[in-house]
Each structure stands twice: as C-alpha cells, then as structure tokens.
C-alpha positions in Angstrom: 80.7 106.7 108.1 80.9 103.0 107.6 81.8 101.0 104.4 81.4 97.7 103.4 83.1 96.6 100.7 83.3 93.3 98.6 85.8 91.8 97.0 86.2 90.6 93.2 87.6 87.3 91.4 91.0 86.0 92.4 90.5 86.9 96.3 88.9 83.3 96.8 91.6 80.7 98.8 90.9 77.1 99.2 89.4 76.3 102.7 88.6 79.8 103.3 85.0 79.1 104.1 85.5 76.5 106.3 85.4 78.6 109.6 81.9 80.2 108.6 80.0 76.9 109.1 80.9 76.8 112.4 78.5 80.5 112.8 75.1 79.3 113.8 72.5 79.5 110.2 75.5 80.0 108.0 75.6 76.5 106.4 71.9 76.7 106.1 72.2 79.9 103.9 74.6 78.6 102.1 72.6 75.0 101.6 69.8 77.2 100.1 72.0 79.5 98.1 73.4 76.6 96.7 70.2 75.5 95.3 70.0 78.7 93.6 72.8 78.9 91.5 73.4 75.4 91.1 76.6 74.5 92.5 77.6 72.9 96.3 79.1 76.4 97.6 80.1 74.5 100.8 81.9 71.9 99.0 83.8 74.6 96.8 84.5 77.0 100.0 85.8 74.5 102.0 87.3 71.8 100.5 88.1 72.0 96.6 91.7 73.3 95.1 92.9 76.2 93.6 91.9 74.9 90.3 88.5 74.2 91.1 87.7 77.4 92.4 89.8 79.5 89.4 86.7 78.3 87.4 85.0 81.5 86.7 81.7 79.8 86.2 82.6 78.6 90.3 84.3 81.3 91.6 81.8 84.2 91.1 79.2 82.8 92.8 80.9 81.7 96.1 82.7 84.9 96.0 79.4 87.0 96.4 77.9 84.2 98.6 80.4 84.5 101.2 80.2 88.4 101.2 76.1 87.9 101.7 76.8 85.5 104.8 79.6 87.5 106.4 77.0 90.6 105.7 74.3 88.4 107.1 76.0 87.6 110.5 77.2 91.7 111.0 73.3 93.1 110.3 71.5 90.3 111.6 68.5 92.6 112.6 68.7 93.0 108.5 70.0 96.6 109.4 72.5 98.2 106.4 75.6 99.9 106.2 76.0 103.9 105.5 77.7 102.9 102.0 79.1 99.9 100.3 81.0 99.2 96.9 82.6 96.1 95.3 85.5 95.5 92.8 84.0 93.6 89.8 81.7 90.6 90.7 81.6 91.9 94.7 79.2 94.6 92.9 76.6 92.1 93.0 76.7 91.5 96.6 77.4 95.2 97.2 73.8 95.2 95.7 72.3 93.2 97.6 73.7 94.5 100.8 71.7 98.0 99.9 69.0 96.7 98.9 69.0 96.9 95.4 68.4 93.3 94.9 67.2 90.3 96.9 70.3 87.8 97.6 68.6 85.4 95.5 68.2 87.6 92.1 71.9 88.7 92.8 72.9 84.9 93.3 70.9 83.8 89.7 72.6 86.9 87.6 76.1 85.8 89.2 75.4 82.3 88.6 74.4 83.6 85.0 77.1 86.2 84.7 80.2 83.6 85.5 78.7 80.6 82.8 78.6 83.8 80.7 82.2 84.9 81.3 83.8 81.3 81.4 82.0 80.7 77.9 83.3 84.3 76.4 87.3 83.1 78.3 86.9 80.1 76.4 86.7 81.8 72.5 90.4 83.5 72.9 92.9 82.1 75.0 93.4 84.7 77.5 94.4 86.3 80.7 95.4 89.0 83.1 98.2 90.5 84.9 98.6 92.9 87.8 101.0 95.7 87.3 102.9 97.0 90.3 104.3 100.9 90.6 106.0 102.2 87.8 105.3 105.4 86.5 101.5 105.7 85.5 101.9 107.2 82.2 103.8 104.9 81.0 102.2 102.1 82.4 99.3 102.8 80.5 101.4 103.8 77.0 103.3 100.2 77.5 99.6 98.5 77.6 98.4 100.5 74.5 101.4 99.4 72.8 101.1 95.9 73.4 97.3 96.1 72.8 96.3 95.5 75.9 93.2 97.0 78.1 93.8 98.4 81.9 91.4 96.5 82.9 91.2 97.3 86.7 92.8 100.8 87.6 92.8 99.8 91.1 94.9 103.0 92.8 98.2 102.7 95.2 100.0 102.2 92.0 98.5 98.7 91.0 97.3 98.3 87.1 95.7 95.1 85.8 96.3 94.6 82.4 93.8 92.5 80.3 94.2 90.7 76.8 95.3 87.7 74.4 98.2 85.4 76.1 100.5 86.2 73.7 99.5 89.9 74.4 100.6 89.8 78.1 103.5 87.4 76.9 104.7 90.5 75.2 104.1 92.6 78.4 106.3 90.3 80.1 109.0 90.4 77.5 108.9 94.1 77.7 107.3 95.8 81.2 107.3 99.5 82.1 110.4 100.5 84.0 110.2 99.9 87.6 106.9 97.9 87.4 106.4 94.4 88.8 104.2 92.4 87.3 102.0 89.0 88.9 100.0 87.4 86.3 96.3 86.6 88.3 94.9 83.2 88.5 92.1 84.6 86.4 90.4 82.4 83.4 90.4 85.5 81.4 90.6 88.9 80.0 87.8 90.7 82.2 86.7 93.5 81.5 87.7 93.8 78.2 85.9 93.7 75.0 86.4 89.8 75.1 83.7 90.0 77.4 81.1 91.3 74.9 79.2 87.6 74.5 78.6 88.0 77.9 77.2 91.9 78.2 74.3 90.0 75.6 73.5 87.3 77.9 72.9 89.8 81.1 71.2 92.5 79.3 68.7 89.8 78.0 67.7 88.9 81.4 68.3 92.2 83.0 64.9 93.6 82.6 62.9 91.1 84.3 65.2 91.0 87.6 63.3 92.7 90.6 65.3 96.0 91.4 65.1 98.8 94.6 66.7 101.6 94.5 69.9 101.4 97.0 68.9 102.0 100.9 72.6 102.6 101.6 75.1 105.1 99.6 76.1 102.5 96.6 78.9 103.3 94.6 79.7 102.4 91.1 83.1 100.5 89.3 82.0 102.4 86.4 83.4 105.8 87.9 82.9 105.7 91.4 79.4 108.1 91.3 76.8 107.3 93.9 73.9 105.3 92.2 70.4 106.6 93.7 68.4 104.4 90.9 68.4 100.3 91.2 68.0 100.3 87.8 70.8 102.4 86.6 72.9 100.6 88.8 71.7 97.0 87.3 72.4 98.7 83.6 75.9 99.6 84.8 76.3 96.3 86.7 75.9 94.8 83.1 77.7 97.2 81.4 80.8 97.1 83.6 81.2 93.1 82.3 83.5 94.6 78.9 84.4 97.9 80.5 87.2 98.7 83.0 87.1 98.4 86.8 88.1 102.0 88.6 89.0 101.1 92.1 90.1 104.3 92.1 87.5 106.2 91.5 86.0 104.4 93.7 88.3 105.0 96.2 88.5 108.8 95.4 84.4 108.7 96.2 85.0 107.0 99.5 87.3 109.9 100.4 85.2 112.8 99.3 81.7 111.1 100.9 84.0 111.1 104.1 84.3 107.5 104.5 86.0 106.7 108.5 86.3 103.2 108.7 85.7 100.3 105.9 85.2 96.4 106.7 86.3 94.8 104.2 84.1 90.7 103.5 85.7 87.6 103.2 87.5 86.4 101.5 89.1 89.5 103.0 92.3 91.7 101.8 92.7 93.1 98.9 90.8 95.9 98.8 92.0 96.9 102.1 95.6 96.4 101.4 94.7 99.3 98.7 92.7 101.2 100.8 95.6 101.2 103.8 97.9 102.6 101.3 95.3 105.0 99.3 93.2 106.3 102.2 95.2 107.0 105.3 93.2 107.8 108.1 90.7 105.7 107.1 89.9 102.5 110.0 90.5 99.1 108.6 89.3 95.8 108.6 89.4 92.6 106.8 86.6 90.7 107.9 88.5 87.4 107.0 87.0 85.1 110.4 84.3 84.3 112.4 86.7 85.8 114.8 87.2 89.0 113.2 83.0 89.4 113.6 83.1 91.4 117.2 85.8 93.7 116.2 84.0 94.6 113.2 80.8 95.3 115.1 82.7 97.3 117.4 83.4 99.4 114.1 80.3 99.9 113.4 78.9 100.7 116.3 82.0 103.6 116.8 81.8 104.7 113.0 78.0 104.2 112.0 76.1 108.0 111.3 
C-alpha cells in the first residue's frame, strides 16, 4: 500500500523548483496555476529568497502547487494513489490528489487560505518553535505554562509550539529538560486560536467549492481518521486552520491501514525524516527531483494494491 504525502509551510527552499521546469508541461501547469491564484509560482520557486517565500500569503500556494505537479508527472495517466495525507496546508493538495477537489478550487482556497492567515499573523506579533525530544509530558505542561498551543504534535519526539513572541521568548528562557528547540521561519502562530479571522474567511466560501468524495484512502490532520465524505473533509480542512496538526495520528493511521512504502512530494523531507524514525519498515522516499521520478515509480509499481 502506497502513500503520498504532502508537505506543510516551512518545507519550501529557494531554487527548489528550478529542476521541475526542465520536466516536459511542468512550466505550463505552473504558468496556468499561476493565473489562478494570482502570483508568478515560477518566479517564487525558482528564483526569490528566503524572505520572499516565508510570506505566508506566497508560500502556501507554491507549496501545494509543486505537490500537484510532482503528483502530475508520477500519475500522468491521471491514475491515484492507495492513500494520501498532508501536514497543514499539503491537505489541500492531498485533496486534490484523491479527488476531492479539482487543482484549481484547491489552488483558489489556498490562495484564499494564506491572504487569510498572513492577515490574522499580522494582528499579534507571533511565531512558532519546533520542540525536539524531551520527555512528552512535560513538554506539553512547559507549553501550558507558558501559554502556549502544541500546535503540531508531529511524533518521533518533535513538538511545535505556537503563540505570542514574547510567549515563545519565555519558552526559550525556560525549555523542558532535554528538549532542543528551532524556532520555524513561520509568519505566525498556526494553528492556534490566532487563526480564528481566518476559519471565517474559509467557511464563507467553503460551501460553494465543488467537492467529491475522496477516490483514494484520505486521511485527516484533525485525528488521523479516514475521510470517505468530500465534504467533511473540506469542513475539517477549514476547521483544522485554529486547531492543532496531529502528524501523529496520522502517522499511527498510516501504520494500522498497513501503509508499505510512502513518497513523500517536493519540496521533500520532512515528513519522511518523521516517518523513518516513527514507522520502521515502512519504504521511503523524498520525491525532492526530477531525478528522484523513476525510483519513485518503481515504488509504486512494487507497493501499489
């Protein structure tokens, strides 16, 4: 059993589209996707700085653009994976990719869901930081005391906490024993109830989006369930804005559903870095290249039911 999975805000590098225009149609796709959301996703993938693409209005959209055109190039018969899942904003593409919405519709409620976000960042200065080991409970008893959320519970001991700057300044000051922490070049607390301006602009336009229910098993950040309706999945796409990411879960589902081998789409290796040390066993792949692409059909074609 295949997975593809897509990854969220903060995975994006500079340049790190740059070998995908090379793949026959790509830059077309990416020409007309750009039209749709309003932004020049081959300038910002191949070309702009760190800075540009932190933008969270920016970065959303080229995220779940380059998941689509990876996807695009390892189906292009328009054949689907047994499952997918993404972390955060990669549920969107993960959407698309089973079916549950065109890769336009996705494109417009990303391109809606980031101006969203980057307008709700803007209210409260804020930010994020990943937590590394330490001992779980009191990982999360050190965030409630500094009022923060655990905004991604991400598994193999990796915690993002969510909140105010002088929140996670206090965080800093005093971490959990044994914990490292990496503050995320993230415009802001995700996730969180800072997000709530947001949740309102989706749900308004929510119910006029053109929904399937999912062709491949879909899992959900909310808990990791599998999500037979489209439109359940859309309510808990715009739900999941202000409430916490579980990775874990998801992860957890992957195992029990009997997941063998996940292919992970660009901009690749995050979620398999968790997934190498969460699900061992479990075949590998950061799809991070045009180069990477005949491996990763030769995964499918071994792991596909």
């Amino acid at each position: 059993m295949i997975l593809l999975a897509s990854p969220g805000q903060g995975a994006q590098t500079p340049g790190f589209l740059q070998p995908w225009l090379e793949v026959p149609g790509v830059a077309d796709r990416l020409a007309w996707w750009s039209a749709v959301t309003g932004l020049d996703l081959v300038r910002y993938g191949t070309t702009a700085d760190a800075e540009e693409i932190r933008d969270t209005a920016v970065a959303q959209p080229l995220l779940v653009a380059a998941a689509l055109a990876a996807y695009e190039q390892l189906y292009p018969g328009g054949g689907r994976p047994d499952a997918v899942a993404g972390h955060s904003v990669g549920e969107l593409a993960a959407a698309a990719i089973s079916g549950v919405l065109s890769p336009e519709t996705a494109l417009v409620l990303v391109r809606e869901r980031g101006r969203a976000m980057a307008e709700a960042a803007a209210v409260t200065e804020t930010g994020m930081t990943a937590l590394l080991g330490g001992d779980p409970d009191e990982v999360l008893q050190v965030l409630e005391k500094h009022g923060l959320t655990p905004a991604n519970v991400n598994g193999a001991g990796q915690v993002v906490a969510a909140g105010t700057t002088a929140q996670l300044q206090a965080l800093a000051d005093e971490p959990p024993a044994k914990a490292r922490l990496r503050p995320l070049a993230v415009a802001g607390a995700f996730h969180t109830e800072h997000m709530a301006p947001a949740v309102e602009t989706l749900a308004r336009l929510a119910p006029g989006a053109d929904v399937h229910d999912p062709r491949s098993t879909l899992l959900s950040n909310r808990d990791g369930a599998v999500v037979t309706s489209g439109r359940e999945y859309l309510d808990r796409l715009v739900a999941q804005v202000s409430a916490p990411v579980r990775w874990d879960a998801c992860m957890a589902a992957m195992r029990e559903l009997g997941v063998t081998a996940i292919i992970e789409l660009p901009p690749a290796g995050t979620l398999t870095g968790l997934a190498k040390r969460e699900l061992k066993g479990v075949e590998l792949l950061a799809l991070k290249t045009p180069e990477d692409l005949g491996k990763a059909r030769e995964l499918i074609e071994a792991h596909t039911s």
